[in-house]
mmCIF file of the N, C-alpha and C atoms, coordinates in Angstrom:
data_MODEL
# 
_entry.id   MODEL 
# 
loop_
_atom_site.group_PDB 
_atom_site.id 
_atom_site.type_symbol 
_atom_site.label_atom_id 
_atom_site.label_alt_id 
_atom_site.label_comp_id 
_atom_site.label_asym_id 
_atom_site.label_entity_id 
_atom_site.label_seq_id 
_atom_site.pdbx_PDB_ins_code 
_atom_site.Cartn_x 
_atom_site.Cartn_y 
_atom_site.Cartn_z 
_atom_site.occupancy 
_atom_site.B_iso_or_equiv 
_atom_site.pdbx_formal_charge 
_atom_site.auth_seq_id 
_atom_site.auth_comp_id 
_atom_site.auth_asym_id 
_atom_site.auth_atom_id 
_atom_site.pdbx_PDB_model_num 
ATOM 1   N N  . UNK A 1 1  ? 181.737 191.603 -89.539 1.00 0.00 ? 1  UNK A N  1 
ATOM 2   C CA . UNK A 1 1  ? 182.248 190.535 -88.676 1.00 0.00 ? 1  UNK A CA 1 
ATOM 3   C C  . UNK A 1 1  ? 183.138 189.590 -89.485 1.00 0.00 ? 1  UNK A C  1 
ATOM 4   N N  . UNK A 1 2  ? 184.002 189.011 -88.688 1.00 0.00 ? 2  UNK A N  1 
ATOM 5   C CA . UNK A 1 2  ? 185.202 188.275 -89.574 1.00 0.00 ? 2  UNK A CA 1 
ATOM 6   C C  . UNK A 1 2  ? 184.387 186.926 -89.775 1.00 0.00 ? 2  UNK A C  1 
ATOM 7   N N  . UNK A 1 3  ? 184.553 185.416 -90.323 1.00 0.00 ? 3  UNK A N  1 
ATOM 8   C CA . UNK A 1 3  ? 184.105 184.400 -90.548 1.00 0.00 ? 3  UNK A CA 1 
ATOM 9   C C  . UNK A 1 3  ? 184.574 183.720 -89.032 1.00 0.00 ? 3  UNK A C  1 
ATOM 10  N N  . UNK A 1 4  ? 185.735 183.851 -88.196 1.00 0.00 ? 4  UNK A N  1 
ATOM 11  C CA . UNK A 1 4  ? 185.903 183.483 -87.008 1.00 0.00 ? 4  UNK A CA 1 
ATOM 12  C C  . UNK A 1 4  ? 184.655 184.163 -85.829 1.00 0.00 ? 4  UNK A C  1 
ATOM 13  N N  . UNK A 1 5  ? 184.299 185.443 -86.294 1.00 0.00 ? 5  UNK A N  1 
ATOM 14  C CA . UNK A 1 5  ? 182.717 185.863 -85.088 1.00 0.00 ? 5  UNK A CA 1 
ATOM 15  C C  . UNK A 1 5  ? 181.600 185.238 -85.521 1.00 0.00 ? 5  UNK A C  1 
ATOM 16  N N  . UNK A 1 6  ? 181.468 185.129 -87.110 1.00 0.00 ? 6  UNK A N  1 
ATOM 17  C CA . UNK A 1 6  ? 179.971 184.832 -87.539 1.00 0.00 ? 6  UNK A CA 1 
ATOM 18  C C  . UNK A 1 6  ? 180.390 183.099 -86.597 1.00 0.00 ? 6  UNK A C  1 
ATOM 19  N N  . UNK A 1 7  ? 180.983 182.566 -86.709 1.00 0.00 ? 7  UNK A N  1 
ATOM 20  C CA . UNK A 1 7  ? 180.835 180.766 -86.728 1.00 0.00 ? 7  UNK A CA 1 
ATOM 21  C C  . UNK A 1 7  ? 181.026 180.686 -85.077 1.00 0.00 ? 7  UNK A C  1 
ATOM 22  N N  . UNK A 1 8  ? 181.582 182.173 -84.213 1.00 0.00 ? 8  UNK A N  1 
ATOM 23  C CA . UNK A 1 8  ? 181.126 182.259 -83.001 1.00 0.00 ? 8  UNK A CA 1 
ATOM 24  C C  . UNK A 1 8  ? 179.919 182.181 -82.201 1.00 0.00 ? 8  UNK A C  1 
ATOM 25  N N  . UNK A 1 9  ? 179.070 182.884 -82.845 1.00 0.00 ? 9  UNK A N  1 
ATOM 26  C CA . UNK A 1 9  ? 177.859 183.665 -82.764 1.00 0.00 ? 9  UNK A CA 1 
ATOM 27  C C  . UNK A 1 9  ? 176.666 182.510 -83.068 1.00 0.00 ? 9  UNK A C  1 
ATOM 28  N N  . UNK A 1 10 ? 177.039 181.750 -84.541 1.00 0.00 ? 10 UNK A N  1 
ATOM 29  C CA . UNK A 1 10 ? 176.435 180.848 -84.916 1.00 0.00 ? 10 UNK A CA 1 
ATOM 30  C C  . UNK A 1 10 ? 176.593 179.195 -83.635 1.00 0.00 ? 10 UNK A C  1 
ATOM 31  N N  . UNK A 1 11 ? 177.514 179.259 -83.320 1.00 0.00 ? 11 UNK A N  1 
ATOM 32  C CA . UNK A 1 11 ? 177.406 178.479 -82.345 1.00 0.00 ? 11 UNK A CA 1 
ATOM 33  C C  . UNK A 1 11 ? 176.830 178.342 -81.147 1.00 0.00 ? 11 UNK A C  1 
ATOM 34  N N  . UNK A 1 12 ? 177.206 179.691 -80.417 1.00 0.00 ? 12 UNK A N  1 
ATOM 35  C CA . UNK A 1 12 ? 176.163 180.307 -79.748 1.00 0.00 ? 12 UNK A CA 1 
ATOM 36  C C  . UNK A 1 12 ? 174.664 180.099 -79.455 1.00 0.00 ? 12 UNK A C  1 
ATOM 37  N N  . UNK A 1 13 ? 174.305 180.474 -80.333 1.00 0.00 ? 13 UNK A N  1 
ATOM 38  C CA . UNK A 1 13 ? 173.401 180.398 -81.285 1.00 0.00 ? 13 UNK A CA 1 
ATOM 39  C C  . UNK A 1 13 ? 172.291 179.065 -80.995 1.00 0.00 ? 13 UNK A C  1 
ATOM 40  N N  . UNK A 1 14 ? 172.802 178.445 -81.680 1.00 0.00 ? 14 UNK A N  1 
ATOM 41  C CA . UNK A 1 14 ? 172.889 176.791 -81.880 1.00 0.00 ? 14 UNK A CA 1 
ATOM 42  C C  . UNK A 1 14 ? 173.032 176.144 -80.699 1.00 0.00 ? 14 UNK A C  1 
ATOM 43  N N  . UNK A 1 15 ? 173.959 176.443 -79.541 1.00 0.00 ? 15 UNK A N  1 
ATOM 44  C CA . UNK A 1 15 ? 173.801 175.870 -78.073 1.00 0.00 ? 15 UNK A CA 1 
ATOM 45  C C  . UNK A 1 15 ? 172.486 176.033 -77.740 1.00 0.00 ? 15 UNK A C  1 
ATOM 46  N N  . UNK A 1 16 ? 172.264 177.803 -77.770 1.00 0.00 ? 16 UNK A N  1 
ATOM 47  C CA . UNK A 1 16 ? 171.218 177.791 -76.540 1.00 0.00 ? 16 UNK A CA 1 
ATOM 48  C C  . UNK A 1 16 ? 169.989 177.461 -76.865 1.00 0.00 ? 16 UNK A C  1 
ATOM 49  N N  . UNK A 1 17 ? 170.032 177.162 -77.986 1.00 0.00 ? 17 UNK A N  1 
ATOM 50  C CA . UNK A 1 17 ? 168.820 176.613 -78.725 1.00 0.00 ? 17 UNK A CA 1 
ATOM 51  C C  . UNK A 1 17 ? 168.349 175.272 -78.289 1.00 0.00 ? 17 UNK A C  1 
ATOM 52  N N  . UNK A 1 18 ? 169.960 174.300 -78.637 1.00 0.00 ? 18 UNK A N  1 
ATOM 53  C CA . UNK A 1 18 ? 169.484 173.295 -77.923 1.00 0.00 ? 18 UNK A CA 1 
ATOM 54  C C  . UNK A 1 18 ? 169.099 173.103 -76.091 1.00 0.00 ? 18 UNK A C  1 
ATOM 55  N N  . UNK A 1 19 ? 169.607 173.832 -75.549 1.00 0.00 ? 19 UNK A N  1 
ATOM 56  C CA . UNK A 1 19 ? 169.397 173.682 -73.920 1.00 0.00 ? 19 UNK A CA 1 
ATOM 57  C C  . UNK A 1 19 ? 168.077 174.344 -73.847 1.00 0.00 ? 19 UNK A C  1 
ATOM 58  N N  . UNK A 1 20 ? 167.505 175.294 -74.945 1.00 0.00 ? 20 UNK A N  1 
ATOM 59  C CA . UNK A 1 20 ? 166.475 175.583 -74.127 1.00 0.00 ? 20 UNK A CA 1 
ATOM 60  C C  . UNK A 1 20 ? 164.981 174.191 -74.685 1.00 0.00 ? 20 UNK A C  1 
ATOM 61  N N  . UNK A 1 21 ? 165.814 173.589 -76.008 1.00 0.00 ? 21 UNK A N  1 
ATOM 62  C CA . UNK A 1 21 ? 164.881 172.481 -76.271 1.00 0.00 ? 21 UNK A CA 1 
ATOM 63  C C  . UNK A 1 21 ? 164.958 171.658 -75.569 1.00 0.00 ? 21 UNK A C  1 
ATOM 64  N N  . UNK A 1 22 ? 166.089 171.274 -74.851 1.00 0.00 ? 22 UNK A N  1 
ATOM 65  C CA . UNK A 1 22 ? 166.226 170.444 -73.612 1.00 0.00 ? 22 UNK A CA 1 
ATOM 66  C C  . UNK A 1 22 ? 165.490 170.950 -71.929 1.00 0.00 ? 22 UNK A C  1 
ATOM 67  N N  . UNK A 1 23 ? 165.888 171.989 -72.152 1.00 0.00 ? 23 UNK A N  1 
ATOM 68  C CA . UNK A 1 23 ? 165.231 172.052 -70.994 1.00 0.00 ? 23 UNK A CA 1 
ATOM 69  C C  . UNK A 1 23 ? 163.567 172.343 -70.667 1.00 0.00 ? 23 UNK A C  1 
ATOM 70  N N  . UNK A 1 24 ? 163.151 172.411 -71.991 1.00 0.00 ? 24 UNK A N  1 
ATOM 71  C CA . UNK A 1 24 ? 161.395 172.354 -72.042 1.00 0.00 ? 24 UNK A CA 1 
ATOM 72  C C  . UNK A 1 24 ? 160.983 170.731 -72.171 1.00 0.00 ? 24 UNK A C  1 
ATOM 73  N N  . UNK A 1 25 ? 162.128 169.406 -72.560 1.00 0.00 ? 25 UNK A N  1 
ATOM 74  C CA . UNK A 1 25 ? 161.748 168.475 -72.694 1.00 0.00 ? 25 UNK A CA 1 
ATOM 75  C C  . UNK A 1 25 ? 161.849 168.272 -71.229 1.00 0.00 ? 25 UNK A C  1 
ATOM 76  N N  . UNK A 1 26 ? 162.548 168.637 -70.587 1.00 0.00 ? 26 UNK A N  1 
ATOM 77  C CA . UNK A 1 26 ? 162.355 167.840 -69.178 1.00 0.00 ? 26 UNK A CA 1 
ATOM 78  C C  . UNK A 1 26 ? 161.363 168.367 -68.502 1.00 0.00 ? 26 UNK A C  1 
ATOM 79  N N  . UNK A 1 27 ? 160.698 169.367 -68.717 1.00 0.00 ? 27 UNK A N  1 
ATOM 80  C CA . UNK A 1 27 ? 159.875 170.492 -67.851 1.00 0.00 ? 27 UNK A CA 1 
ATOM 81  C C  . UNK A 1 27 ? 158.337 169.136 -67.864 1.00 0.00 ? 27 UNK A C  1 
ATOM 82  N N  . UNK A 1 28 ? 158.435 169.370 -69.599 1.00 0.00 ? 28 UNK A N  1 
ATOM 83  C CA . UNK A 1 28 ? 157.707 168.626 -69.900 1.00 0.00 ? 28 UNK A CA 1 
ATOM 84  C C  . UNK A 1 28 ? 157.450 167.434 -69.611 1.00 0.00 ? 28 UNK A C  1 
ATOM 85  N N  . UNK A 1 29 ? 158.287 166.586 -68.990 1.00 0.00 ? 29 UNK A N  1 
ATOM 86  C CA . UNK A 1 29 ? 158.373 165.190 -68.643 1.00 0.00 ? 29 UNK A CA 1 
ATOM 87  C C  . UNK A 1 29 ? 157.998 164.866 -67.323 1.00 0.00 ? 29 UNK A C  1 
ATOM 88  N N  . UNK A 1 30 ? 158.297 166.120 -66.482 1.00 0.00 ? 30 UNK A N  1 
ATOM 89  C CA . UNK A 1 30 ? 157.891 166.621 -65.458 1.00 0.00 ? 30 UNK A CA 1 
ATOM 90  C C  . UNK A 1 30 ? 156.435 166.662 -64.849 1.00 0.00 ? 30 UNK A C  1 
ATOM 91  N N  . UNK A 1 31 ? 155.706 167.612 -65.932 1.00 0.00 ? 31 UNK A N  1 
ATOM 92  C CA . UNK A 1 31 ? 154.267 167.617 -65.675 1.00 0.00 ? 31 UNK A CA 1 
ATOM 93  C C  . UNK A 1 31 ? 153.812 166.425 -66.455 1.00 0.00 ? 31 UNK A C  1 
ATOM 94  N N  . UNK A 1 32 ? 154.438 165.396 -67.222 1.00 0.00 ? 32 UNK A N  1 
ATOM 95  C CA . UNK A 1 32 ? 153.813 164.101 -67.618 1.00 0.00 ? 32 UNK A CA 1 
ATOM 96  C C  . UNK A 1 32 ? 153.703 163.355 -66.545 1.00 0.00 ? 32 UNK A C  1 
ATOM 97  N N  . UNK A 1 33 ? 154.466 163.141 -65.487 1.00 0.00 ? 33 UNK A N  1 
ATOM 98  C CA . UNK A 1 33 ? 155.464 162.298 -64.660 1.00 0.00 ? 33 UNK A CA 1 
ATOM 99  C C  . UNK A 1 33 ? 153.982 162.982 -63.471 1.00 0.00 ? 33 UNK A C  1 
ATOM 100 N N  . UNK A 1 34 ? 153.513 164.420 -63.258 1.00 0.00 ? 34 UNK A N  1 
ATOM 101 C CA . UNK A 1 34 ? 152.756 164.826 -62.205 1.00 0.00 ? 34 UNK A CA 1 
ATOM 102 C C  . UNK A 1 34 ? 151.149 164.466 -62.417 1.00 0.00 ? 34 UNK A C  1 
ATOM 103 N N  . UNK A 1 35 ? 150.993 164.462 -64.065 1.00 0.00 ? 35 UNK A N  1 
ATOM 104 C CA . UNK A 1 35 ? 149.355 164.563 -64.726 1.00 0.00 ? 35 UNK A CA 1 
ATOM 105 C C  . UNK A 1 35 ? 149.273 162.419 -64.127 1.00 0.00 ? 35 UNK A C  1 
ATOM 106 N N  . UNK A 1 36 ? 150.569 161.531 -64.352 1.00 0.00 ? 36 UNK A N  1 
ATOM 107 C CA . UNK A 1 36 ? 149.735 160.627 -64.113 1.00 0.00 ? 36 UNK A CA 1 
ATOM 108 C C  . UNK A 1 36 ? 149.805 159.824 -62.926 1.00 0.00 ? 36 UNK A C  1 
ATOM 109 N N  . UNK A 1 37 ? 150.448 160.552 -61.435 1.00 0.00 ? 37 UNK A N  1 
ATOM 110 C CA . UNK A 1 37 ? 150.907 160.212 -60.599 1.00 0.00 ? 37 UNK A CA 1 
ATOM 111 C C  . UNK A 1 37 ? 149.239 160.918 -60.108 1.00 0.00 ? 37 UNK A C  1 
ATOM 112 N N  . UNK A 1 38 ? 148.945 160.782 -59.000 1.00 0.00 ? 38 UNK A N  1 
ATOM 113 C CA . UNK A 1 38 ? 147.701 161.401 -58.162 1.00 0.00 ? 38 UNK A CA 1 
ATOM 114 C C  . UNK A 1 38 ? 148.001 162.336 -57.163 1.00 0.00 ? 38 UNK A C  1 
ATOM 115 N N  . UNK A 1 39 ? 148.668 163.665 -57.723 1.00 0.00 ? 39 UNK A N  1 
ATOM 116 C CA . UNK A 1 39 ? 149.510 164.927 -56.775 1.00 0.00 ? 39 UNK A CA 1 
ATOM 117 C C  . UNK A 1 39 ? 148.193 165.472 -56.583 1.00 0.00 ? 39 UNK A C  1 
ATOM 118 N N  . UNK A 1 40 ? 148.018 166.495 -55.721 1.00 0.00 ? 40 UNK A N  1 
ATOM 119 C CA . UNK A 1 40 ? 147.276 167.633 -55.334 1.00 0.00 ? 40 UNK A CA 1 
ATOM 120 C C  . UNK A 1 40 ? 146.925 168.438 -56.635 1.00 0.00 ? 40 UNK A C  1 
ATOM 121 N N  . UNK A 1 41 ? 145.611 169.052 -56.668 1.00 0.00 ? 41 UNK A N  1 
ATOM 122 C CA . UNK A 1 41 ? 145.254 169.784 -57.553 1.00 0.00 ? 41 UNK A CA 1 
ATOM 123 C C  . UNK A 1 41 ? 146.422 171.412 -57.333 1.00 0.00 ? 41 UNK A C  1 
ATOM 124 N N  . UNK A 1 42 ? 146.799 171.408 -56.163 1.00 0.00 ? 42 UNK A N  1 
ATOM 125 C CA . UNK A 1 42 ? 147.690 172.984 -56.238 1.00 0.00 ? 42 UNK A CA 1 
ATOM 126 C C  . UNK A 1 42 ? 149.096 172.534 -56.226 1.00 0.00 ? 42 UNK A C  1 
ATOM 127 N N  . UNK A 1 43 ? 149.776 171.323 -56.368 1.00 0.00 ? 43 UNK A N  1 
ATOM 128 C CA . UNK A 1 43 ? 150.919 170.756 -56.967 1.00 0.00 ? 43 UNK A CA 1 
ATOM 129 C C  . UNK A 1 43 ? 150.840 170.808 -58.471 1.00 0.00 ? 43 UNK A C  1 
ATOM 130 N N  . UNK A 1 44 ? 149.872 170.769 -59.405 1.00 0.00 ? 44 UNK A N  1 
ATOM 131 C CA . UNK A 1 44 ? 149.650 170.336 -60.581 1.00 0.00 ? 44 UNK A CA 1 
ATOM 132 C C  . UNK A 1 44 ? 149.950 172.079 -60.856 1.00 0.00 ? 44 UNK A C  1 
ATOM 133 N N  . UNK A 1 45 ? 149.159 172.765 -60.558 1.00 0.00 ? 45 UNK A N  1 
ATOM 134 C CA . UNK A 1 45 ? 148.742 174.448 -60.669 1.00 0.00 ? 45 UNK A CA 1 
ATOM 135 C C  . UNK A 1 45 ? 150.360 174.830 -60.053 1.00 0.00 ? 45 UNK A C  1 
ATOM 136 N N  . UNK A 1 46 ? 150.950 174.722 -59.625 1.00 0.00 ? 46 UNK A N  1 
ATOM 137 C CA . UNK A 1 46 ? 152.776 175.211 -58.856 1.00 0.00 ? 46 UNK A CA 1 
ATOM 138 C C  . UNK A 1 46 ? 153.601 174.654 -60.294 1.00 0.00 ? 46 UNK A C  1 
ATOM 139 N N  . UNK A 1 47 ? 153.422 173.203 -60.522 1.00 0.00 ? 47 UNK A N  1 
ATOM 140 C CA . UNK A 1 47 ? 154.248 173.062 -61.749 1.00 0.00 ? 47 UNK A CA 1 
ATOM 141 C C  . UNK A 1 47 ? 153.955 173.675 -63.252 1.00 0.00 ? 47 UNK A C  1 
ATOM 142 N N  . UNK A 1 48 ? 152.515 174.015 -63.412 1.00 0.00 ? 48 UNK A N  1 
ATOM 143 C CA . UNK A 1 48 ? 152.388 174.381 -64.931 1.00 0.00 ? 48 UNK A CA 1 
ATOM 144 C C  . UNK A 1 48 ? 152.909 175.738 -64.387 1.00 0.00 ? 48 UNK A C  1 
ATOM 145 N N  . UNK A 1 49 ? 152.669 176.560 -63.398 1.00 0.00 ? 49 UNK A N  1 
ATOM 146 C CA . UNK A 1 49 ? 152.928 178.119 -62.807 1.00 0.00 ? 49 UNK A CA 1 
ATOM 147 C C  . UNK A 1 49 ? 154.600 177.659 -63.274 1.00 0.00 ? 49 UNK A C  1 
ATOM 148 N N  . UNK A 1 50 ? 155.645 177.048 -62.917 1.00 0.00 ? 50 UNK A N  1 
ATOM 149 C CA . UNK A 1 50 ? 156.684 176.519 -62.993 1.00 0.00 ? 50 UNK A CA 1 
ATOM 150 C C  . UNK A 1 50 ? 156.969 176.646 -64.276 1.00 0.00 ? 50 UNK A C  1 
ATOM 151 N N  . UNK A 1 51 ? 156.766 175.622 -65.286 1.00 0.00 ? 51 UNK A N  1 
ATOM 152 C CA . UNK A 1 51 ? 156.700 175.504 -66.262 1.00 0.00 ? 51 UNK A CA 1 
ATOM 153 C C  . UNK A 1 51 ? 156.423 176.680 -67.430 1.00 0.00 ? 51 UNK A C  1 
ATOM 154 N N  . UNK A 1 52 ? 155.383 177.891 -67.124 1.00 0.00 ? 52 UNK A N  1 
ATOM 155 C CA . UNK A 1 52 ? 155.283 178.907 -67.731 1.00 0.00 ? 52 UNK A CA 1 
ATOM 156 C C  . UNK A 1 52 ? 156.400 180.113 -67.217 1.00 0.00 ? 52 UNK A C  1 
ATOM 157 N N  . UNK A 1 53 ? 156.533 180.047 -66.422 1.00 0.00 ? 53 UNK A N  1 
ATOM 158 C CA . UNK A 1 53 ? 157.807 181.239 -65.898 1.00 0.00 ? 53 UNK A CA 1 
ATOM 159 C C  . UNK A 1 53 ? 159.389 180.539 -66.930 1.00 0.00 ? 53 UNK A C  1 
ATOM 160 N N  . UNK A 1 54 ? 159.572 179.366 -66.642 1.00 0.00 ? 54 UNK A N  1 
ATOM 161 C CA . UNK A 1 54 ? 160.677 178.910 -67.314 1.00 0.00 ? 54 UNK A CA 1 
ATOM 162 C C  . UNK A 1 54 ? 160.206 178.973 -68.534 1.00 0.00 ? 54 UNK A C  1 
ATOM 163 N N  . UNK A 1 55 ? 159.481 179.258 -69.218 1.00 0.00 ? 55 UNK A N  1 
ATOM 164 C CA . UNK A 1 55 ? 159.230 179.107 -70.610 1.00 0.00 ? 55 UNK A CA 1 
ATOM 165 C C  . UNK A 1 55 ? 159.591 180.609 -71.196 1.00 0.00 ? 55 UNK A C  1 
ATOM 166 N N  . UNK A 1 56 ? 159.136 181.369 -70.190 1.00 0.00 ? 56 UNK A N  1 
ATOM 167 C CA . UNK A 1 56 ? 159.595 183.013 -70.597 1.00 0.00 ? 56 UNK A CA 1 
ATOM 168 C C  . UNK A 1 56 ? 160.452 182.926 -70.429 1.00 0.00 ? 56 UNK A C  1 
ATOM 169 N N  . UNK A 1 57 ? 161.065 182.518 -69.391 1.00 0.00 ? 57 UNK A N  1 
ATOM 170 C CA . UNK A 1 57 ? 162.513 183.317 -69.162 1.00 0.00 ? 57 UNK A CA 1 
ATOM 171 C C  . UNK A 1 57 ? 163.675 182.568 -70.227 1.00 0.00 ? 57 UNK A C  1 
ATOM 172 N N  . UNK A 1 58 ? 163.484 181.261 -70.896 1.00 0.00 ? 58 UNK A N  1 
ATOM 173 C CA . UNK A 1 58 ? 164.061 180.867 -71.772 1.00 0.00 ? 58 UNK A CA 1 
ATOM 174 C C  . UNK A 1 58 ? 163.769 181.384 -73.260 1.00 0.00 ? 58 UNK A C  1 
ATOM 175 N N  . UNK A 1 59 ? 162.587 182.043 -73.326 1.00 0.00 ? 59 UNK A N  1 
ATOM 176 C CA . UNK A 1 59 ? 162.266 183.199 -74.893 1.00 0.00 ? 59 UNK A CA 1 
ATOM 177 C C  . UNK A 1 59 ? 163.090 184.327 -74.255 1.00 0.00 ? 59 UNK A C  1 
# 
């Protein structure tokens, strides 16, 4: 690979890294925002269900 693909790739890279750290901080802020509000016990069980599907599909 030339030094113009590696610093492609590396960027790449480096984005989706951050969006997927971003997007577990909000997930997360999410079920903070549900644990201290007084939702339904099967609202609480829909968001962690939520929360674990987006967690795979972002690995």
């Amino acid at each position: 690979m030339t030094k113009d693909e590696t610093l492609l790739v590396f960027t790449l890279v480096v984005f989706c890294s951050s969006v997927s750290v971003f997007l577990f901080g909000i997930l997360l802020f999410m079920v903070l925002i549900s644990a201290t509000r007084d939702f339904r016990e099967r609202t609480k069980y829909k968001l962690v269900k939520i929360m674990i599907w987006a967690g795979t599909g972002i690995v």
